[in-house]
Backbone as JSON Lines, residues from 0, in Angstrom:
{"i":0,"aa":"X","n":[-5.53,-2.16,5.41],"ca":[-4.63,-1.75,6.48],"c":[-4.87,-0.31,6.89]}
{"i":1,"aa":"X","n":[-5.18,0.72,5.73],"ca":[-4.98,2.11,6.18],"c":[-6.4,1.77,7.03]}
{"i":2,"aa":"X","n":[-7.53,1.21,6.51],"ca":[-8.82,1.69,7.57],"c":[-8.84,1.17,8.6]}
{"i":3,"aa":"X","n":[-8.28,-0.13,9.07],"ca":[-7.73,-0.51,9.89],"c":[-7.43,0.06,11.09]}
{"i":4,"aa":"X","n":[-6.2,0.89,10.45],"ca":[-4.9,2.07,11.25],"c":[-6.09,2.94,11.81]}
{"i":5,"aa":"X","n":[-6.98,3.63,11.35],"ca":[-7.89,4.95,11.28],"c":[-8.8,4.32,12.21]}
{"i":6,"aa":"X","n":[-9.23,3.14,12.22],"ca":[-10.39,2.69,13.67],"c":[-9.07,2.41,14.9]}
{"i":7,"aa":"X","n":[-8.39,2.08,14.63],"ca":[-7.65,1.82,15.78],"c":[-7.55,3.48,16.58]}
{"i":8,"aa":"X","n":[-6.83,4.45,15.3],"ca":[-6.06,5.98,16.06],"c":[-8.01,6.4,16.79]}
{"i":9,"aa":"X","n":[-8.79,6.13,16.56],"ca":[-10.02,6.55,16.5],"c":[-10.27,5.97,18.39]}
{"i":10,"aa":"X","n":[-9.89,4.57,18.41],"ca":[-9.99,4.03,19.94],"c":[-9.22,4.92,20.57]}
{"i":11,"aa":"X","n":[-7.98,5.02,20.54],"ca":[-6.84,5.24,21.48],"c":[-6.47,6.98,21.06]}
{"i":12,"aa":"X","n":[-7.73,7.14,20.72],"ca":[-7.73,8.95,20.96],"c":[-6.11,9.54,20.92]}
{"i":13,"aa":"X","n":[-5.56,10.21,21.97],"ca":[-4.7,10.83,21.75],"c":[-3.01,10.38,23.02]}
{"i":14,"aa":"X","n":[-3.46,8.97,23.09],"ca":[-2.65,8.45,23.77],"c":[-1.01,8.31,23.41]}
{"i":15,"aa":"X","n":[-0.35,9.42,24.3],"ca":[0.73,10.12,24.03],"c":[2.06,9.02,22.94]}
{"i":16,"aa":"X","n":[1.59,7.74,23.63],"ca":[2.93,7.16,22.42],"c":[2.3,6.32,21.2]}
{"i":17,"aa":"X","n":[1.09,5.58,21.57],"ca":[0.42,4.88,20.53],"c":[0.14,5.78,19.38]}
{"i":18,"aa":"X","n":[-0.65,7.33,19.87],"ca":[-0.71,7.66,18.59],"c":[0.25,8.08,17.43]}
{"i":19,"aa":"X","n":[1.41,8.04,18.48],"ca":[2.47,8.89,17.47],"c":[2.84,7.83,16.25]}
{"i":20,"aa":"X","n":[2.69,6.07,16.51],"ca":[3.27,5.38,15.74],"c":[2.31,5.18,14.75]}
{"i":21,"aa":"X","n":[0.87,4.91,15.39],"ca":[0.05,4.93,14.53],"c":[-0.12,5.8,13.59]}
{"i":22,"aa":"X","n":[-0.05,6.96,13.68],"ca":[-0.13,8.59,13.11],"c":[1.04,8.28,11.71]}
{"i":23,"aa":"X","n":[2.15,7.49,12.22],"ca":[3.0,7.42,10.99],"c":[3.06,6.44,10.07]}
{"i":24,"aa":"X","n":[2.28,5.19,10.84],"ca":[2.1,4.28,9.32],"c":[0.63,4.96,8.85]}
{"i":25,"aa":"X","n":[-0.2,5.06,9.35],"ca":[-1.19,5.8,8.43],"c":[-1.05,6.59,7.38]}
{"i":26,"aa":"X","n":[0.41,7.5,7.62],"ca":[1.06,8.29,6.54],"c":[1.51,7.66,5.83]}
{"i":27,"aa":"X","n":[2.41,6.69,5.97],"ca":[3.04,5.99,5.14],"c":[1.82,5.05,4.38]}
{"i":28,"aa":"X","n":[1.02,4.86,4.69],"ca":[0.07,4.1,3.99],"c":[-0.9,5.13,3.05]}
{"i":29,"aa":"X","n":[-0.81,6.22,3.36],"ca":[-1.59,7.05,2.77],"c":[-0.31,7.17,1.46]}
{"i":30,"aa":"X","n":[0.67,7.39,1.89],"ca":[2.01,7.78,0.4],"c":[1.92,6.52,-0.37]}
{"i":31,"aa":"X","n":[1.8,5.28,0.38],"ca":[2.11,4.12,-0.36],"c":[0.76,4.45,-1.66]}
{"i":32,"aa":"X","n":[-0.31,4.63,-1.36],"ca":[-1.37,4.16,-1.94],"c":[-1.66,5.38,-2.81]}
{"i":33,"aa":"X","n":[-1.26,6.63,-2.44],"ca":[-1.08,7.8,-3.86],"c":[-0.04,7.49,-4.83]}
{"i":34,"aa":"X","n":[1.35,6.84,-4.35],"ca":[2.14,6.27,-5.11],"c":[1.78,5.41,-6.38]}
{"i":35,"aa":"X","n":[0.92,4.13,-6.08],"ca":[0.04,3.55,-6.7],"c":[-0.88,4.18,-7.45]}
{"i":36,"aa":"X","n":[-1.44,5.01,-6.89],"ca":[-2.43,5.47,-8.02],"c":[-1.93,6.27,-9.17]}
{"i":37,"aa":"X","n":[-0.84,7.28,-8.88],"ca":[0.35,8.29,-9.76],"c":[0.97,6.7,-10.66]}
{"i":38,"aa":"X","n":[1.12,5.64,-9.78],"ca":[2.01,4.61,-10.94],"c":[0.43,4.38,-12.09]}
{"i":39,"aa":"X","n":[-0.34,4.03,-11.94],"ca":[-1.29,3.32,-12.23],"c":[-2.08,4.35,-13.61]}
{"i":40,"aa":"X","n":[-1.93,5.81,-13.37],"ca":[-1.93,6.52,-14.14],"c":[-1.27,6.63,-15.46]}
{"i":41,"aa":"X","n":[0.21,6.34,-15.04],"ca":[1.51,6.54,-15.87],"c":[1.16,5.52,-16.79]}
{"i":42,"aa":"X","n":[0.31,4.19,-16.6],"ca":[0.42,3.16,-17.22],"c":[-0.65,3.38,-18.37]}
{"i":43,"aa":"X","n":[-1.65,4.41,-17.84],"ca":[-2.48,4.25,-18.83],"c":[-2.12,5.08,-20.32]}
């Protein structure tokens, strides 16, 4: 999904409303997946 998000923001350059939503699940996908890795740590 995040590389996904990153070819898409990559088409639609800086298109005033698409990028803004895109711009924020990319974040949120970027937190989700450090989250995971900080959990994934804890376990070891």
């Amino acid at each position: 999904q995040l590389l996904e998000t990153q070819r898409m923001l990559e088409m639609i350059g800086d298109h005033p409303i698409m990028s803004v939503s895109l711009r924020q699940k990319e974040k949120e996908l970027l937190e989700q997946l450090e989250k995971s890795r900080s959990t994934r740590k804890t376990l070891k």
